[in-house]
Backbone and ligand atoms as CSV (ligand in chain L), in Angstrom:
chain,resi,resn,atom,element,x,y,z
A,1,UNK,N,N,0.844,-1.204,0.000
A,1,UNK,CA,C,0.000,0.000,0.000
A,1,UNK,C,C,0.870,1.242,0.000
A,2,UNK,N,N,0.694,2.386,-0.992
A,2,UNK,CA,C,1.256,3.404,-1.400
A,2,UNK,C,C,1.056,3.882,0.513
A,3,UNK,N,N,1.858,4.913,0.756
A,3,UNK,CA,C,1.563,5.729,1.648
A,3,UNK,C,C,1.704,7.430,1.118
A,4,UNK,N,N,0.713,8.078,1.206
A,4,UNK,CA,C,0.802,9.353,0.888
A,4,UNK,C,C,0.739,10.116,2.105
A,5,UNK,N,N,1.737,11.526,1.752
A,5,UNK,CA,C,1.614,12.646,3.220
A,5,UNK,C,C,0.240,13.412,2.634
A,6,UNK,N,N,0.048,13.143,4.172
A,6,UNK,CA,C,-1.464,14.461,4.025
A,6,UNK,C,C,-1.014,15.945,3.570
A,7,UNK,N,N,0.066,16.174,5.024
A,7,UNK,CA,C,0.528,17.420,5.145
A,7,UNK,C,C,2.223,17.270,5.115
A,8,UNK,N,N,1.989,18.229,4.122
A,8,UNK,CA,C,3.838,18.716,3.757
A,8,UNK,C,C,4.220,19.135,4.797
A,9,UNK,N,N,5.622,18.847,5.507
A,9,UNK,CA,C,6.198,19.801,6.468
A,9,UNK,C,C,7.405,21.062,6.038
A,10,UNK,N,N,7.177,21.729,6.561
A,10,UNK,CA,C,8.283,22.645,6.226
A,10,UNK,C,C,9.544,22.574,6.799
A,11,UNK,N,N,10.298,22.430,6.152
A,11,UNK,CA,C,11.717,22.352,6.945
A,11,UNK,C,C,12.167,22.933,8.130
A,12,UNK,N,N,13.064,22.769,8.902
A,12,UNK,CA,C,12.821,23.468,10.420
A,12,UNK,C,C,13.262,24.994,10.145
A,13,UNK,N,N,14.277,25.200,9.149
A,13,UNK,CA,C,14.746,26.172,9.288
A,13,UNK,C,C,13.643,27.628,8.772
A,14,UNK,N,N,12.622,26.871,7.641
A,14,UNK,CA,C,11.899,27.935,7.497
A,14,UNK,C,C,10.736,27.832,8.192
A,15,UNK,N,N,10.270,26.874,8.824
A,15,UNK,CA,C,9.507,27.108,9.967
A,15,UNK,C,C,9.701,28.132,10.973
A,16,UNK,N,N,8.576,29.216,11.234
A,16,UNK,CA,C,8.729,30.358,11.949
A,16,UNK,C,C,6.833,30.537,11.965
A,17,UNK,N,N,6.488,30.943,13.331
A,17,UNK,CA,C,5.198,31.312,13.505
A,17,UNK,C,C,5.362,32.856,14.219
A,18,UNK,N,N,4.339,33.626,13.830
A,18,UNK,CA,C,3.846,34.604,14.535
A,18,UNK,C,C,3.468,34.200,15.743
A,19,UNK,N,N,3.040,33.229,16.082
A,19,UNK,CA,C,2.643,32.968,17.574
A,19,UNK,C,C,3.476,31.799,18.297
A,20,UNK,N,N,3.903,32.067,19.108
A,20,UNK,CA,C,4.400,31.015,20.229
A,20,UNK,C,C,3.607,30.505,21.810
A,21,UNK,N,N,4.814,29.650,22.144
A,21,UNK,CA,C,3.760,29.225,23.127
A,21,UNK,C,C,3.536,30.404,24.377
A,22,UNK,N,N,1.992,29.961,24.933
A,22,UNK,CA,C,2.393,30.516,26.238
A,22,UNK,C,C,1.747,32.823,25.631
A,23,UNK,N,N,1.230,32.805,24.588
A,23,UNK,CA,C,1.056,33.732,23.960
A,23,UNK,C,C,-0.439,33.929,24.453
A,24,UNK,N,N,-0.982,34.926,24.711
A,24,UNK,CA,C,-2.571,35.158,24.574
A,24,UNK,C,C,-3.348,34.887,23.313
A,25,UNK,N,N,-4.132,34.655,22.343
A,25,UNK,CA,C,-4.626,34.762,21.501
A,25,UNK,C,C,-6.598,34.755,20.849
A,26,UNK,N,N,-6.362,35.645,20.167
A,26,UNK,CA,C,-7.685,35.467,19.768
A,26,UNK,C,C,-8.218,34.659,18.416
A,27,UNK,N,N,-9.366,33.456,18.758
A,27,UNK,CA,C,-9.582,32.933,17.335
A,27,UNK,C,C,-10.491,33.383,16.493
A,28,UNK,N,N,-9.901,33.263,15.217
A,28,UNK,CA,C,-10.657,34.154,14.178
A,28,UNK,C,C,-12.071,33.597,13.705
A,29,UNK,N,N,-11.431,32.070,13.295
A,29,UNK,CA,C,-12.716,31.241,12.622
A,29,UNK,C,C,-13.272,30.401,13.516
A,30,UNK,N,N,-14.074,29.609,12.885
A,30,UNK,CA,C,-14.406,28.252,13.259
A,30,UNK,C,C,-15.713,28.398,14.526
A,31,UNK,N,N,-16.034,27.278,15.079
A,31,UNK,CA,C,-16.546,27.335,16.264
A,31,UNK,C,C,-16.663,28.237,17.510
A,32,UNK,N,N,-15.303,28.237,17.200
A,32,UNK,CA,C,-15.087,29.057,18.582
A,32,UNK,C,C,-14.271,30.144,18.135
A,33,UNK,N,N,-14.633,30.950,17.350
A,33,UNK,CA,C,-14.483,32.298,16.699
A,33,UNK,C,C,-15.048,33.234,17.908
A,34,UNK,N,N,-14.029,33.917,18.179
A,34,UNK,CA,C,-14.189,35.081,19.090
A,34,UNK,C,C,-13.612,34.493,20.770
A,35,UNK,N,N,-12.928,33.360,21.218
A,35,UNK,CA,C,-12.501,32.988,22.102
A,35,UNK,C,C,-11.778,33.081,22.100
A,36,UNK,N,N,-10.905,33.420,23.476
A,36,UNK,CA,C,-9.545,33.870,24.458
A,36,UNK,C,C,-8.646,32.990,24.107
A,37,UNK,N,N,-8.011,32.441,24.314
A,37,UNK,CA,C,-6.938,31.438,24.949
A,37,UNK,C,C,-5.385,31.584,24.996
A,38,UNK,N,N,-4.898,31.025,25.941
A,38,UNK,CA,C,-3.588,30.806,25.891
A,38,UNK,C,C,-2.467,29.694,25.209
A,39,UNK,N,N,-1.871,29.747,24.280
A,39,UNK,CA,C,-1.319,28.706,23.337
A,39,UNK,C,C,-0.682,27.707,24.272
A,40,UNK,N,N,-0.857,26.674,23.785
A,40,UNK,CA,C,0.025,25.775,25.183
A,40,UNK,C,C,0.746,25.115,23.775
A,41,UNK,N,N,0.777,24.943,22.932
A,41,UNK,CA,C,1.928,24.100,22.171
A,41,UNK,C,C,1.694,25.000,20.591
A,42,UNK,N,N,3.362,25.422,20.181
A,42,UNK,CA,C,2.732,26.070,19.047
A,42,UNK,C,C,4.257,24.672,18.098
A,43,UNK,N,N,3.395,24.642,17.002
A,43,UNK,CA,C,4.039,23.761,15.869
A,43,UNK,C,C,4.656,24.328,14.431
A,44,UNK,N,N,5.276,24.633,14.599
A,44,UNK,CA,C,5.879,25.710,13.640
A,44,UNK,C,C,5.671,25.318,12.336
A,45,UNK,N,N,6.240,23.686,12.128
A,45,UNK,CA,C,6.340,22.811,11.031
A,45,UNK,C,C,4.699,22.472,10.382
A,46,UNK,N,N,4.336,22.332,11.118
A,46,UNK,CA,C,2.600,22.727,10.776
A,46,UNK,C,C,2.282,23.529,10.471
A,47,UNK,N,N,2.337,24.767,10.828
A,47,UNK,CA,C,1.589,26.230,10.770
A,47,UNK,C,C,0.146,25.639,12.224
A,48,UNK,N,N,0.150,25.219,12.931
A,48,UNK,CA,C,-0.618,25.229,13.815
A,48,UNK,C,C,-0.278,25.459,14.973
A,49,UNK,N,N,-1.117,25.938,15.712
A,49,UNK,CA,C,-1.316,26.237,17.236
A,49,UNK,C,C,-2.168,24.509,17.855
A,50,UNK,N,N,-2.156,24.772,19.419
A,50,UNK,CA,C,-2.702,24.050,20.094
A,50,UNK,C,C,-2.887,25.020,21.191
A,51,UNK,N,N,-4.576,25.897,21.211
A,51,UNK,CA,C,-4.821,26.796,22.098
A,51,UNK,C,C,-5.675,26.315,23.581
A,52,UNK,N,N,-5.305,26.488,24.654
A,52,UNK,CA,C,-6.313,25.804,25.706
A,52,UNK,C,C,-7.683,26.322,25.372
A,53,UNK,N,N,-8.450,25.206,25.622
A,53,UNK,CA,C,-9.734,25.632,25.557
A,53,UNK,C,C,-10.329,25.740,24.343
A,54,UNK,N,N,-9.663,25.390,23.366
A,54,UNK,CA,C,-9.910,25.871,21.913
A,54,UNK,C,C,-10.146,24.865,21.324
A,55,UNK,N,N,-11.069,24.639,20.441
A,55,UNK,CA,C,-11.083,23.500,19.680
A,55,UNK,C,C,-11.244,21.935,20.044
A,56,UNK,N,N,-12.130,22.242,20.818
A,56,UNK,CA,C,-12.542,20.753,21.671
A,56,UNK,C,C,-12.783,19.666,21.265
A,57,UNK,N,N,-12.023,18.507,21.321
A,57,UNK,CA,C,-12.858,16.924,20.768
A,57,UNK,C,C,-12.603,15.994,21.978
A,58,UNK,N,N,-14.295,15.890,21.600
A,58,UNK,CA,C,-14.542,15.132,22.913
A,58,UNK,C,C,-14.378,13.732,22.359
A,59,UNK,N,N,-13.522,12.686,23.239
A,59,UNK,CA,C,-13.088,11.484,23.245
A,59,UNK,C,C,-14.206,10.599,24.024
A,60,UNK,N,N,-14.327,9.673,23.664
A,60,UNK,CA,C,-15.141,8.697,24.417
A,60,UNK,C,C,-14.410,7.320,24.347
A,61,UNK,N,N,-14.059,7.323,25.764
A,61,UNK,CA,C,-12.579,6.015,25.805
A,61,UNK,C,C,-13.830,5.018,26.825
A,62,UNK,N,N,-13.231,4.096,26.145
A,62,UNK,CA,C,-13.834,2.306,27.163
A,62,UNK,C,C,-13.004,2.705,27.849
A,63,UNK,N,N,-13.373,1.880,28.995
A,63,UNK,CA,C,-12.577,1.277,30.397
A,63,UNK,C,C,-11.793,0.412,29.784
A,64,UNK,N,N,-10.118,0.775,30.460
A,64,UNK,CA,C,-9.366,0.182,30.194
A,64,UNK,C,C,-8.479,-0.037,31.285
A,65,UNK,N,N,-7.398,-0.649,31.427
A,65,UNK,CA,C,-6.384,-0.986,32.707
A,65,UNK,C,C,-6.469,0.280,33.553
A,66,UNK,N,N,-7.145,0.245,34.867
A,66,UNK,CA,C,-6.510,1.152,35.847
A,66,UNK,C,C,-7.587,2.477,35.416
A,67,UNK,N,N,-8.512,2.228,34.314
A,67,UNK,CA,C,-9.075,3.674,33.810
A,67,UNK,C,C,-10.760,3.214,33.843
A,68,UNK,N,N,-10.811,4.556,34.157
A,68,UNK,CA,C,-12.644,4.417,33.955
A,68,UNK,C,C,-12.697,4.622,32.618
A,69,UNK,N,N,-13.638,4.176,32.462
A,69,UNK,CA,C,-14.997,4.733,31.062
A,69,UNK,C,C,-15.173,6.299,31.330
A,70,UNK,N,N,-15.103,7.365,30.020
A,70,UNK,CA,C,-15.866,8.710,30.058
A,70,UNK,C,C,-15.435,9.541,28.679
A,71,UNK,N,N,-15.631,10.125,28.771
A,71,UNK,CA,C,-15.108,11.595,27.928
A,71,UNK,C,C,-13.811,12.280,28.179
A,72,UNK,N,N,-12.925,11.961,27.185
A,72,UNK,CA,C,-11.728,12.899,27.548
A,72,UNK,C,C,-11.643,14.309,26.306
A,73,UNK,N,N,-11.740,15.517,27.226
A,73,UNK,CA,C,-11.756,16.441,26.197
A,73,UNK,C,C,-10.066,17.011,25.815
A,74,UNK,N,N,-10.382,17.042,24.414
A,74,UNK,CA,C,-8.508,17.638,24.225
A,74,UNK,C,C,-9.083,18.465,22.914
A,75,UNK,N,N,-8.054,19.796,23.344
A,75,UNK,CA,C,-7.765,20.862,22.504
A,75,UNK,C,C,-6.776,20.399,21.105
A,76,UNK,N,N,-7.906,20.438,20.398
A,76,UNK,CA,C,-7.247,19.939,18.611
A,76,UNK,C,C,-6.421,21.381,18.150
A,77,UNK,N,N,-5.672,20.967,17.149
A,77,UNK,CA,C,-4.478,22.031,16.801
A,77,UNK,C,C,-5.530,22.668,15.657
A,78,UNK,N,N,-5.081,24.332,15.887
A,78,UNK,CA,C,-5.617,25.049,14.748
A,78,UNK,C,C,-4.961,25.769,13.591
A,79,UNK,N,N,-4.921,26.016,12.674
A,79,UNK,CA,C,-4.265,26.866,11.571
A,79,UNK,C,C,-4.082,27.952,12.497
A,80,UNK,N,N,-2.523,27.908,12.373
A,80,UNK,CA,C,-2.008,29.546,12.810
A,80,UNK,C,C,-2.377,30.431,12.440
A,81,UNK,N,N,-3.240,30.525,10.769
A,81,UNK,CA,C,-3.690,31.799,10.293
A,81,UNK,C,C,-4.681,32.103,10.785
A,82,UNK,N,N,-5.260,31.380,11.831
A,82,UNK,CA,C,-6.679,31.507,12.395
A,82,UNK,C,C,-6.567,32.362,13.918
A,83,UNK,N,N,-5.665,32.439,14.177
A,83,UNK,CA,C,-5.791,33.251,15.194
A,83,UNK,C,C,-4.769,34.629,15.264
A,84,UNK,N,N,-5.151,35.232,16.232
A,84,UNK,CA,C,-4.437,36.549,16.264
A,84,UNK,C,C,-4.524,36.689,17.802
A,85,UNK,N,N,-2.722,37.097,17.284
A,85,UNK,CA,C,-2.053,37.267,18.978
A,85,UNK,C,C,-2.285,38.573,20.109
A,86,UNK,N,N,-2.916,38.577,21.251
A,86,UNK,CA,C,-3.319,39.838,21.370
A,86,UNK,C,C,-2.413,40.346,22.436
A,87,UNK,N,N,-1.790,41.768,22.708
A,87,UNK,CA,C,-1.039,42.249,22.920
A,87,UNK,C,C,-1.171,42.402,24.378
A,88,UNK,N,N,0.097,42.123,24.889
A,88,UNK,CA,C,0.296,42.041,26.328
A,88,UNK,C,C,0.146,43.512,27.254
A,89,UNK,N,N,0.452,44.455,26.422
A,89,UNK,CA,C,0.330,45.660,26.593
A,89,UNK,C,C,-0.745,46.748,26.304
A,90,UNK,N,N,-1.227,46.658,25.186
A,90,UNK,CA,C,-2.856,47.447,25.010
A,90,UNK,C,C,-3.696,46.440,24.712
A,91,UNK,N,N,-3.823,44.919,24.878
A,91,UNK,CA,C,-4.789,44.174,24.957
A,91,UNK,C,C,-5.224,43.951,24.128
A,92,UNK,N,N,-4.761,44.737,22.927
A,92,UNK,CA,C,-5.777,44.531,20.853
A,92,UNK,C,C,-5.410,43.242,20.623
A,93,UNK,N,N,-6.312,42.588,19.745
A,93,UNK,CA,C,-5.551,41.927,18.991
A,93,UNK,C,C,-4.708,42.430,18.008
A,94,UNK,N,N,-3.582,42.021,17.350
A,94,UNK,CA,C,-2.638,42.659,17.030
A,94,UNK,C,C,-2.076,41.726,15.906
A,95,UNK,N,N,-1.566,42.357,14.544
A,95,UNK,CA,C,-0.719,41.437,13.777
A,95,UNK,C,C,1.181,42.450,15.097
A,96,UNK,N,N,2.284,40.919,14.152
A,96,UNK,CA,C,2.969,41.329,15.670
A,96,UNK,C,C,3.762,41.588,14.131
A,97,UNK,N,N,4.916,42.521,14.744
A,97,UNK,CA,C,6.328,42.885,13.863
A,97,UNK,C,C,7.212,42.547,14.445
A,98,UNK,N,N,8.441,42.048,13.339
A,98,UNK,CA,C,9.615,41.631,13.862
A,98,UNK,C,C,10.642,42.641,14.008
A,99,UNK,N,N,11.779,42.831,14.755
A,99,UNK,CA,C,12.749,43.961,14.726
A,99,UNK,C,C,14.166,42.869,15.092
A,100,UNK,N,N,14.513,43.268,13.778
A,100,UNK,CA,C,15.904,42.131,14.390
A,100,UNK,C,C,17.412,43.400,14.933
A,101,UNK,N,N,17.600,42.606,16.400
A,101,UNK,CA,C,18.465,43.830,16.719
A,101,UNK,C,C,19.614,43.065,17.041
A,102,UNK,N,N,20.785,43.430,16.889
A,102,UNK,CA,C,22.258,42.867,17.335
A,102,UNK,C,C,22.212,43.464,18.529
A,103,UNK,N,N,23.077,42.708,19.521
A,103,UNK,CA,C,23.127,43.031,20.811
A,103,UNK,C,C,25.010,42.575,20.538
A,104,UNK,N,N,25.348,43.639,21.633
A,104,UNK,CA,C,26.653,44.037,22.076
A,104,UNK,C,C,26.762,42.880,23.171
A,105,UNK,N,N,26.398,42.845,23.910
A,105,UNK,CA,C,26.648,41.980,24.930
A,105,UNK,C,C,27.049,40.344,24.514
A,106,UNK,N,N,26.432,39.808,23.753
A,106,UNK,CA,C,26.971,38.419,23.901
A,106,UNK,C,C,26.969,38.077,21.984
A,107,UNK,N,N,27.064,39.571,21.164
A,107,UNK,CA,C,26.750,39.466,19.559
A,107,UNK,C,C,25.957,38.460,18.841
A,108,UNK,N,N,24.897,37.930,19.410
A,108,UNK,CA,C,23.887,37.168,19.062
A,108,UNK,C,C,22.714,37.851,18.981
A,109,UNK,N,N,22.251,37.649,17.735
A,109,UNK,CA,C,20.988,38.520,17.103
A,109,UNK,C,C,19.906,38.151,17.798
A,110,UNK,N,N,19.099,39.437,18.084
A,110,UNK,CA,C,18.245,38.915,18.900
A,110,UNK,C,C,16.507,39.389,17.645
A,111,UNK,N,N,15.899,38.934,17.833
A,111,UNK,CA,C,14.546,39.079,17.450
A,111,UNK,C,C,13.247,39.703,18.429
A,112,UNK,N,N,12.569,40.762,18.083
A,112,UNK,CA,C,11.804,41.673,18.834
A,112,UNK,C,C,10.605,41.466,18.341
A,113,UNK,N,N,10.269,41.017,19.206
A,113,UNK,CA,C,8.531,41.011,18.206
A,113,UNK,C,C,7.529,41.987,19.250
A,114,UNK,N,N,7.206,43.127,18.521
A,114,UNK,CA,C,6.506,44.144,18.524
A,114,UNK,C,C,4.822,44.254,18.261
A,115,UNK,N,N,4.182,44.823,19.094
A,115,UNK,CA,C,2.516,45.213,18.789
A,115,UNK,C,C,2.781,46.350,17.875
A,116,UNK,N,N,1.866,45.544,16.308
A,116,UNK,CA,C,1.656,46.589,15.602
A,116,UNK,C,C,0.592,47.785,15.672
A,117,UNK,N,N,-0.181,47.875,16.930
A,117,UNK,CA,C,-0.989,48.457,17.619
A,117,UNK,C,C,-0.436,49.707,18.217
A,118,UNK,N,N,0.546,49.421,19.137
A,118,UNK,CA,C,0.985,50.277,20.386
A,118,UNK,C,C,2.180,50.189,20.336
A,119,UNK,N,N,2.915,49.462,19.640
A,119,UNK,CA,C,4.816,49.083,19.391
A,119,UNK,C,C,5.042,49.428,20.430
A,120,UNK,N,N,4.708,48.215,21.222
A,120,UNK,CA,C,5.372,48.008,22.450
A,120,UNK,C,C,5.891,46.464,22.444
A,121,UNK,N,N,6.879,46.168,23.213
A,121,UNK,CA,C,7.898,45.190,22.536
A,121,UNK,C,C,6.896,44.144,23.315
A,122,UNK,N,N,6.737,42.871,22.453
A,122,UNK,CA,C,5.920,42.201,23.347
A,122,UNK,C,C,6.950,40.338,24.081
A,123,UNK,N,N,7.668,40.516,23.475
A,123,UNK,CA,C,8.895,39.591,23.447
A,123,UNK,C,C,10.215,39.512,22.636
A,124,UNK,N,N,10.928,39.427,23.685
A,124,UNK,CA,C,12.467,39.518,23.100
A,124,UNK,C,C,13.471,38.314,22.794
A,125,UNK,N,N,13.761,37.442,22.132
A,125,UNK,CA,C,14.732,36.086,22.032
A,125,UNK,C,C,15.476,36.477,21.271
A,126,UNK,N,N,16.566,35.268,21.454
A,126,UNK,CA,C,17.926,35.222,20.557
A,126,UNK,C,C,17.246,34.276,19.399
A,127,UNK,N,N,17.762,34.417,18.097
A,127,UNK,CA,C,17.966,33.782,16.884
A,127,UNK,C,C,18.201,32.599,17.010
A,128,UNK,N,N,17.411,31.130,16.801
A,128,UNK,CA,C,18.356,30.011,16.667
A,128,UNK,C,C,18.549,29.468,15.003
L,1,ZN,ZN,ZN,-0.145,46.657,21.852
C-alpha cells in the first residue's frame, strides 16, 4: 500500500510562527471564533497552534487498565492563520512585527517582536 503525506512539512529552518507558546490569543474562525486562549503548544512545522480551551474533541474512551470509562476532552491544533495574537500591553488583537536587533553583549541577534498596535515590545529572544 502506497503511503501518501497528508501534510507537507516545512523544513525546520523555514519554519517560523507569529505565535508562540504561552502567547494570549484570539480565534478568528471556526466554532469558537471570538474565544480567548492561551497557546500551550505552538508547531511551527505545521503552521498550527494548540490553544487551551480551543477546539474541543470530545473522546469517548472504554474502560481500560486502571481507567474508567468517560469523555476525555482535548484541545485539537488550529491553523495559525486563524488566530491573532493579542497584545500584552494594550490588549488589541494585534498582527505582531519583527525587529531584528544585534546586541553588544553576547553578539547574538536577537529578534523583537513588537505590537503593531501600540509598538510596544511584546517579546524579546535570541535567533536560533
Ligand atoms: Zn499593543
Amino acid at each position: 500500500m502506497a503511503t501518501t503525506q497528508k501534510h507537507e512539512k516545512k523544513p525546520l529552518h523555514l519554519a517560523k510562527l507569529h505565535v508562540h507558546r504561552g502567547d494570549t490569543v484570539l480565534v478568528l474562525t471556526g466554532k469558537d471564533r471570538g474565544k480567548r486562549g492561551t497557546v500551550q503548544r505552538a508547531m511551527p512545522r505545521e503552521n498550527k497552534v494548540i490553544v487551551e480551551g480551543v477546539n474541543i474533541a470530545k473522546k469517548h474512551m472504554k474502560a481500560g487498565r486502571g481507567m474508567a470509562a468517560g469523555i476525555i476532552e482535548k484541545a485539537m491544533p488550529l491553523h495559525a492563520s486563524n488566530v491573532m495574537v493579542i497584545c500584552t500591553e494594550c490588549g488589541k488583537p494585534t498582527r505582531i512585527g519583527h525587529e531584528h536587533v544585534a546586541s553588544d553583549a553576547d553578539e547574538k541577534e536577537r529578534v523583537r517582536r513588537v505590537c503593531k498596535q501600540c509598538g510596544q515590545l511584546i517579546q524579546e529572544h535570541t535567533r536560533d
